[in-house]
N, C-alpha and C positions, 0 to 999 in steps of 0.2 A: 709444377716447378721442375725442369729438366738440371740439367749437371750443368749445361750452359747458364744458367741462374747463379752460379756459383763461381763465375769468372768477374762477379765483382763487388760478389762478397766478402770476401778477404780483403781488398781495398777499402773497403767501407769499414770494416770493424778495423782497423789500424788507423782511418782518418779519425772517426768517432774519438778511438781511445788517446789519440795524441790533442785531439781539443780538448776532452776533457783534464787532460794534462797538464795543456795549458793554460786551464783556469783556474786547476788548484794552485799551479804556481803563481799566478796573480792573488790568489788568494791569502797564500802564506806573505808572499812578499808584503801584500797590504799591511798585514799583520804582524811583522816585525820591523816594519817602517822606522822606528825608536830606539837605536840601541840602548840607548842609557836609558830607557825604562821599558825591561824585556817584558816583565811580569805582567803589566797592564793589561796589552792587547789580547792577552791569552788566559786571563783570570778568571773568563765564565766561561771556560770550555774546555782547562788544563786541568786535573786534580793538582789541589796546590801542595801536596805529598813533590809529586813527580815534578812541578817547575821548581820545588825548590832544590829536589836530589837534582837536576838538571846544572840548574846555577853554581850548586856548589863543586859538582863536576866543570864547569865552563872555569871559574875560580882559580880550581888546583892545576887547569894547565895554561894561567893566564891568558886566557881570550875571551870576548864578553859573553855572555849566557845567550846571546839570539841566536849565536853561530850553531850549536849543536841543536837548538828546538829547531832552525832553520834547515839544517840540515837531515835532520829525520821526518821532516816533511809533517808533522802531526798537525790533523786537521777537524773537526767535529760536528755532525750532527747538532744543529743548534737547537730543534724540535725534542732531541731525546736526551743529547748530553753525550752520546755515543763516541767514544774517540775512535777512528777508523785510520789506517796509513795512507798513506796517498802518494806512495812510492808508484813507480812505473809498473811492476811488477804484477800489483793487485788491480790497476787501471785498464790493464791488457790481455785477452786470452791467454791462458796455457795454450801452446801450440807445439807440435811435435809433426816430424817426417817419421812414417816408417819404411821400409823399403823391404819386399819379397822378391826374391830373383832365384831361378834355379836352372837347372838341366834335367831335363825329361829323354826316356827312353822307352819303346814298346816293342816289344817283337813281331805286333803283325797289327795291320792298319786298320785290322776289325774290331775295332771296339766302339761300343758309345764314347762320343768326347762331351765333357759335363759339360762347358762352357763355362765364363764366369771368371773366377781367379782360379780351375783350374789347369793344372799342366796336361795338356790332350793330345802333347803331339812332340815327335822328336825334335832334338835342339833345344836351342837356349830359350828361357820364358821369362817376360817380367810381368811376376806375376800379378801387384802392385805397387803402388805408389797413394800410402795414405798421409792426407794432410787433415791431421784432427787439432781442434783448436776447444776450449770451454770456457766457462766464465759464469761468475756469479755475479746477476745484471745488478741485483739488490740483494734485500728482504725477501722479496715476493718472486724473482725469476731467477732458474739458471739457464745458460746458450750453453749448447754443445751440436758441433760439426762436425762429420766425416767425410770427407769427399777424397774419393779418388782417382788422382792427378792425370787427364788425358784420357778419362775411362766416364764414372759413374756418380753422382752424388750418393752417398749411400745416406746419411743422415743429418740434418738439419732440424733443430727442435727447439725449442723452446718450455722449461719445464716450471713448473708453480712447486715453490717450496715454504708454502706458509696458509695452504689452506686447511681450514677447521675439518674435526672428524677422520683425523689420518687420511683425507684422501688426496691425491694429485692428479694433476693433469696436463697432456704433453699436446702441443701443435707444433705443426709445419710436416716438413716430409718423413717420418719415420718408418722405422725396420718391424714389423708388425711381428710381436713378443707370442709367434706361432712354434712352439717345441725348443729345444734347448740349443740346437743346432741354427737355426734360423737368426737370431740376436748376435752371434757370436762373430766377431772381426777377424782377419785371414792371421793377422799375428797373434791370432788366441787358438788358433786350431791346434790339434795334437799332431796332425797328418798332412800332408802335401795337399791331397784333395777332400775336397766335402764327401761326406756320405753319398751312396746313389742313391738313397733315400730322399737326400734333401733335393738333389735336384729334380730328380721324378717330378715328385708330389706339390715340393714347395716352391723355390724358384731355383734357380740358376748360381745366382749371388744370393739376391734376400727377395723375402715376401715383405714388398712395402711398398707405399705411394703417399701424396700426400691427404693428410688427414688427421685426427685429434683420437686423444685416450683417455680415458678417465681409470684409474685404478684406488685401491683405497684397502689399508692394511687393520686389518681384524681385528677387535680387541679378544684375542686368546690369548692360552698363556704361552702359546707356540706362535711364531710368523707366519703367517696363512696373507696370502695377497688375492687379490678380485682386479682383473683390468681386463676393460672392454676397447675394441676399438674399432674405427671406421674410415675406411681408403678410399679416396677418386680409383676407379679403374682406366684413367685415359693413360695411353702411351706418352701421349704427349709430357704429360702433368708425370713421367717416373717409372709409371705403376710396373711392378715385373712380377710374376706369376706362373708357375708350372702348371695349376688346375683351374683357374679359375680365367674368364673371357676379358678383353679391354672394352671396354665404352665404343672404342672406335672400331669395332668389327659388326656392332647396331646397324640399321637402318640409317639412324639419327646421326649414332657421332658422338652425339652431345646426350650429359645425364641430363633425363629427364626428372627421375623419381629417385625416392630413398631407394629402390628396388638394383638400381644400377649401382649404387654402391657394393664393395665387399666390406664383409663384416668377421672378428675375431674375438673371442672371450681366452681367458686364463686362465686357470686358481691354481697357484703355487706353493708348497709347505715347505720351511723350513726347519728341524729340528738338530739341537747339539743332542746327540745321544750321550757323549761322554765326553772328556777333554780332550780325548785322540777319534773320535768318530763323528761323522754329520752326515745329515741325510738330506738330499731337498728333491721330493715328489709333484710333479706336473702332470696338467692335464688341459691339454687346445682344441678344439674346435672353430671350423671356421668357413663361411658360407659365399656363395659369390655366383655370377652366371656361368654355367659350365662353360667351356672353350672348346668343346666338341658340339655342342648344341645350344649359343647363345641365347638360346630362348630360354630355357630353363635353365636350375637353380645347381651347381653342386656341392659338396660337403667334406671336410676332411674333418679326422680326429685323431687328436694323437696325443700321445702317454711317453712320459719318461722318467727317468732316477738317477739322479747322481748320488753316490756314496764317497766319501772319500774319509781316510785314516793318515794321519800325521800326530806320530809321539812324540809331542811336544811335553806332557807329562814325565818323561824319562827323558828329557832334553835332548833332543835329538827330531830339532825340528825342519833339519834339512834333508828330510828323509822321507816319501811321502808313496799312497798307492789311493787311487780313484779307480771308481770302475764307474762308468755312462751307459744307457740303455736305452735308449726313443725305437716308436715306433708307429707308426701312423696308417690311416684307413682310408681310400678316398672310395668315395660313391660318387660318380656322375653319369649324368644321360649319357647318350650316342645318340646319331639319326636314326638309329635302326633299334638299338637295344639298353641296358642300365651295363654299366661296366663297376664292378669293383674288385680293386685290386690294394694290395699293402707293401708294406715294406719295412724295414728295420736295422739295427746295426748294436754291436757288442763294444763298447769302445776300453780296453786297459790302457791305462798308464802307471810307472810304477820308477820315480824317482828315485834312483839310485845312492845319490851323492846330489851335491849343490848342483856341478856340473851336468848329471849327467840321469837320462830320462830315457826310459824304451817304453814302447806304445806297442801293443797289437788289437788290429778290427778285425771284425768278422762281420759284412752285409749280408742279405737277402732281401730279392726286390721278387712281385711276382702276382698272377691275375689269380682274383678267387673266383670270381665270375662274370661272365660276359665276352664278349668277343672284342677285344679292339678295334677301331676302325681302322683299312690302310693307309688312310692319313695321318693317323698319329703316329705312324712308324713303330717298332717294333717294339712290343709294352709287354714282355713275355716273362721270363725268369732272367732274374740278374742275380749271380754271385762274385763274392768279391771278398779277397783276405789280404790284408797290409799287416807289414811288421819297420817300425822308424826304430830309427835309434839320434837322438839332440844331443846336441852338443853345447852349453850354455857358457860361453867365455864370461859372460858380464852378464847381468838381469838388461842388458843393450844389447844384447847379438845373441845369433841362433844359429847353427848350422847342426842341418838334416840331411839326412839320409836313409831310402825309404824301397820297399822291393814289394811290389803289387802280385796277385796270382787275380785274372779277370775271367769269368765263366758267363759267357752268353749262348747257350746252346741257340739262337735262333739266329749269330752272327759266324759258330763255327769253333775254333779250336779255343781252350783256351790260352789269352793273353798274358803274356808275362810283360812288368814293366820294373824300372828302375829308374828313380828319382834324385836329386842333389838339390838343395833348397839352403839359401843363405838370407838370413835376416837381419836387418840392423836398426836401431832410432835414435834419434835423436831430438832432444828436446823435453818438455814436462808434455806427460799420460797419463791421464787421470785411473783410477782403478777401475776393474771391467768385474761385472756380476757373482759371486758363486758358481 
């Protein structure tokens, strides 16, 4: 499923949800058919509590009692008894626009450029345009989309909220749940650009393609989570990738076996240490055909922590400090030798006020063993230190400002950069992870 998949899908979930619209409204209208006998049509599926508080309401402002049950649209489940609204509201995704836009600056043209959502190059950049929509289909499924706009589908999913055994499981094209960085949306970063961690190792934007996950929540006395998953690697079908090969650089093309697939595990802990402290520890792994030697197999692993403290205990909850840690491992072939090389990054942030947020990182990228190929381009030591400072007018709008120091000794002096990053949204956002 490519992004072009996605130019009509939004049409289709706004046809869908205005037919359904329009048959709950046939539905109620059926059913207040009688003004002068409101009670009837609604008697096995109204508790008669609430048609009668209804009526008596309809009474004291003289108009007849179908008008307001008419009016608030209630409609029910005749299998369960379930009353449910059946306003527009609940019948339609949440959808939301976010919009990243900045000004990028670099003092010398020698640097790696991440690609992706980030700013790689002097002048103005837009950095995205996300249109996320979700919805709870039933009981048994919620929809959630991310696509963005001219660019990439990033997520399309479909997820089970009702199966036995605390476990779930997600289809269609997802963002494969590889280290902390990897899952996380451009308007949830702390910084202008991704780690060079992430884009080394994992992808560009995200490690994902389409494919299915099964995850499934521990009975401890602590939140421990278990999710396994499995991606098409074709280009075509999404897939994006920093270590691992696509289907179509095969012989074939086409997946033949389980072997062609990439594969990813998780086990996630979450712990309240205290009412102002929490911790949550991770650990990925994750396997697929090298990209330097499609024929065999390569491996990433990687480890992280978030900690974060907010004195909500002494009231004073708009005051907060996190600290983030990932770091990861890749081992893959070469034609000629095994390469493994790591990378990692220090992430603070440390909220000052409602408004106001400073971040400083600290990367290191770099080979532990093995020789690079010269096709892979320069895979040597990468350092890197950012200091932001946000500016938060509304929990709607962002405005960044950011000053990079970039150390590639295999590309020359280091780079200096300076960044300006403006955010805004608009619409319902659902909440996003720990």
């Amino acid at each position: 499923m490519t992004y072009r998949g996605a130019t009509f899908l939004i049409p289709l979930i706004v046809h869908l949800s205005s037919a359904e619209l329009a048959r709950a409204e046939e539905t109620t209208a059926g059913a207040v058919a009688s003004p002068a006998a409101p009670a009837a049509p609604l008697a096995n599926t109204i508790d008669p509590d609430l048609a009668a508080a209804a009526a008596e309401d309809a009474a004291s402002r003289d108009t007849p009692a179908s008008v307001p049950l008419a009016g608030a649209d209630v409609r029910a489940e005749a299998s369960t008894g379930v009353i449910m609204s059946g306003s527009a509201a609940e019948m339609n995704p949440a959808m939301s626009l976010i919009l990243d836009s900045g000004l990028g600056w670099y003092s010398s043209e020698r640097h790696a450029r991440q690609g992706g959502h980030s700013m790689g190059y002097n002048g103005f950049a837009l950095q995205g345009l996300e249109l996320a929509a979700s919805a709870n289909v039933d009981p048994y499924f919620r929809f959630d989309l991310a696509y963005q706009v001219g660019a990439d589908l990033e997520e399309a999913a479909v997820t089970t909220t009702s199966l036995p055994a605390n476990l779930q499981a997600r289809a269609g094209f997802l963002m494969v749940p590889f280290g902390r960085q990897n899952a996380r949306h451009l308007h949830t970063w702390a910084f202008v650009n991704p780690p060079l961690m992430q884009t080394r190792f994992v992808a560009a934007e995200h490690f994902s393609g389409a494919g299915c996950e099964l995850s499934v929540l521990l009975p401890l006395p602590w939140f421990v989570t278990l999710s396994a998953d499995a991606v098409n690697t074709s280009e075509l079908g999404g897939f994006r990738s920093s270590s691992f090969a696509s289907i179509d650089s095969s012989p074939s093309q086409v997946t033949r076996s389980v072997a062609d697939l990439a594969y990813a595990g998780r086990v996630e802990s979450f712990s309240e240490l205290s009412s102002d402290w929490s911790l949550l520890l991770g650990a990925s792994g994750a396997t697929g055909r090298a990209m330097l030697a499609p024929s065999e197999h390569a491996a990433l692993y990687g480890a992280d922590a978030y900690l974060k403290w907010r004195p909500i205990s002494r009231g004073e909850g708009e005051r907060a400090l996190s600290l983030t840690l990932e770091a990861v491992l890749r081992d893959t072939p070469t034609p000629s030798d095994r390469l493994r090389d790591f990378g990692g990054y220090a992430e603070l942030a440390a909220q000052l006020t409602q408004r106001w947020v400073v971040g400083l990182r600290a990367e290191l990228c770099d080979v532990g063993q093995g020789t690079p190929p010269p096709a892979a381009g320069p895979l040597g030591r990468e350092r890197r230190g950012a200091l932001s400072l946000t500016f938060l007018p509304t929990h709607f709008s962002k405005v960044r400002i950011e000053g990079d120091v970039i150390d590639e000794p295999a590309r020359g002096a280091p780079v200096f950069a300076g960044f300006l990053q403006v955010e805004v949204s608009a619409g319902a956002h659902g909440a996003h992870a720990f």
